[in-house]
RODRENGU-160417 format. One record per residue: residue in three letters; x, y, z of N, C-alpha, C in turn. Coordinates in pm, whole numbers, padded with zeros to 5 digits, always signed. Layout:
N
ALAXYZXYZXYZ/...
***
This chain:
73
UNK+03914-01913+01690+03813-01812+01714+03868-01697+01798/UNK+03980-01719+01903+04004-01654+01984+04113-01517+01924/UNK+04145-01579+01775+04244-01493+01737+04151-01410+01650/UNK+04067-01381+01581+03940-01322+01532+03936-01225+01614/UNK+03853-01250+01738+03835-01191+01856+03931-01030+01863/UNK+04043-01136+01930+04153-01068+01987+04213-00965+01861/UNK+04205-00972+01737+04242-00878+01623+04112-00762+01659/UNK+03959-00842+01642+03918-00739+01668+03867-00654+01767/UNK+03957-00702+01869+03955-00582+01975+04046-00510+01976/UNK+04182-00540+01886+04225-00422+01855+04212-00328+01765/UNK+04163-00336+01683+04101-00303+01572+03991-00121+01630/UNK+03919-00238+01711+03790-00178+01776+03861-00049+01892/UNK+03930-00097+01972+04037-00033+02029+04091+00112+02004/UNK+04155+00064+01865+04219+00204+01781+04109+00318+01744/UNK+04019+00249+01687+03895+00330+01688+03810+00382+01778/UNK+03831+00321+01914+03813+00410+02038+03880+00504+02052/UNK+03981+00485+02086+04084+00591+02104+04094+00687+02014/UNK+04037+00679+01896+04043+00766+01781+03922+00880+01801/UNK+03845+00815+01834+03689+00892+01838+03715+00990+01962/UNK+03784+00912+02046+03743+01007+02185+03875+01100+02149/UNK+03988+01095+02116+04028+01216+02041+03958+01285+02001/UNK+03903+01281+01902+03863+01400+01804+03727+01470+01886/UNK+03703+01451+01993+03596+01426+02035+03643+01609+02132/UNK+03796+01524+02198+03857+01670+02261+03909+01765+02193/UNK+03795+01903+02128+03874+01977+02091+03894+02121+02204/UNK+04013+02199+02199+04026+02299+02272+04075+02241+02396/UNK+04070+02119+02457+04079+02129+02578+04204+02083+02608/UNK+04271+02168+02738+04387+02193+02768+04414+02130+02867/UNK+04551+02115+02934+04598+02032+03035+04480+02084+03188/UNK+04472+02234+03182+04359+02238+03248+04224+02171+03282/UNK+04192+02127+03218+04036+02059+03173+04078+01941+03253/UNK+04179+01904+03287+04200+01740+03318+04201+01792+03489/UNK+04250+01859+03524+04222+01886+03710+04098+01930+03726/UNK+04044+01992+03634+03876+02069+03649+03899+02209+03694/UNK+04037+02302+03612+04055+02414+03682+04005+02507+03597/UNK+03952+02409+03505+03849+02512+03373+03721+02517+03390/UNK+03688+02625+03477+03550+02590+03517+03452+02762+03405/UNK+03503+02791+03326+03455+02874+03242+03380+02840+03157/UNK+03393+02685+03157+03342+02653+03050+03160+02631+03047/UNK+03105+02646+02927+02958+02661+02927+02906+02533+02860/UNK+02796+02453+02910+02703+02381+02862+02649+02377+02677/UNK+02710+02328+02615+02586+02337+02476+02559+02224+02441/UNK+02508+02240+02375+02411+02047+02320+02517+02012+02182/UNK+02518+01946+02183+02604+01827+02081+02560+01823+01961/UNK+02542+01902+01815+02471+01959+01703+02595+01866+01593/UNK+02554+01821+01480+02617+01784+01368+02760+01697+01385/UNK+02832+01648+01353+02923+01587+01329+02988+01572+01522/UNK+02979+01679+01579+03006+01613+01727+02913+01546+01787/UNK+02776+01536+01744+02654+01429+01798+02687+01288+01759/UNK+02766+01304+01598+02755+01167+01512+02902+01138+01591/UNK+03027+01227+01605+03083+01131+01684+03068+01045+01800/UNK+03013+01167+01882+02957+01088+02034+02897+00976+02013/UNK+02791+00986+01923+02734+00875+01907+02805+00716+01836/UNK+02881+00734+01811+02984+00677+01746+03101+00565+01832/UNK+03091+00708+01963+03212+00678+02046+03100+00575+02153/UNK+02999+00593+02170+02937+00541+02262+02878+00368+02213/UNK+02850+00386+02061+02868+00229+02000+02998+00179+02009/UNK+03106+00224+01952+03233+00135+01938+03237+00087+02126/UNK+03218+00172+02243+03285+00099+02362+03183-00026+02377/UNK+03059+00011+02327+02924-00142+02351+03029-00241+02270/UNK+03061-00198+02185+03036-00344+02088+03218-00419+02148/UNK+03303-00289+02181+03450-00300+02286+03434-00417+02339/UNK+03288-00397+02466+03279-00455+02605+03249-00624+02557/UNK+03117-00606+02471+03095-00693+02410+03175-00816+02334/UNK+03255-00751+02262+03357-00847+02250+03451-00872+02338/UNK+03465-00836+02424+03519-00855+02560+03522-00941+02614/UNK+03335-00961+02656+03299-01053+02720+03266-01165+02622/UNK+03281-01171+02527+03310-01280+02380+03485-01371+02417/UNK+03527-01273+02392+03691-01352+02439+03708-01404+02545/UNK+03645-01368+02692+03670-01468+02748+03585-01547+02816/UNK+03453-01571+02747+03409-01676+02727+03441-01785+02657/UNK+03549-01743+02528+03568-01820+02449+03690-01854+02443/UNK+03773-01774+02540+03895-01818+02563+03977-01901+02671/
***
């Protein structure tokens, strides 16, 4: 069971990391100290809502199996 698991947290994994990519567009080494403070507020419309939303299931179901493996491991 534990090897199930453990495939699919990597699995699940890659697809984190994938989402929250695509997730950063434009943003520059700046954005990471907070020296981009130009930037403006907008709401999350079409295909960047469905990612977010996307990115915010894959880490539930991440944690979730998470706490699956080592219960079961």
């Amino acid at each position: 069971m534990t090897n199930y698991l453990d495939i699919a947290l990597i699995i699940i994994s890659i697809a984190l990391i994938a989402s929250v990519i695509f997730q950063n567009k434009g943003v520059g080494l700046g954005g990471l100290t907070g020296a981009d403070s130009s930037q403006v507020f907008s709401a999350r419309r079409g295909l960047e809502k469905t990612i977010f939303l996307i990115t915010i299931g894959l880490a539930v179901v991440f944690v979730l199996i998470t706490l699956a493996a080592v219960a079961f491991g």
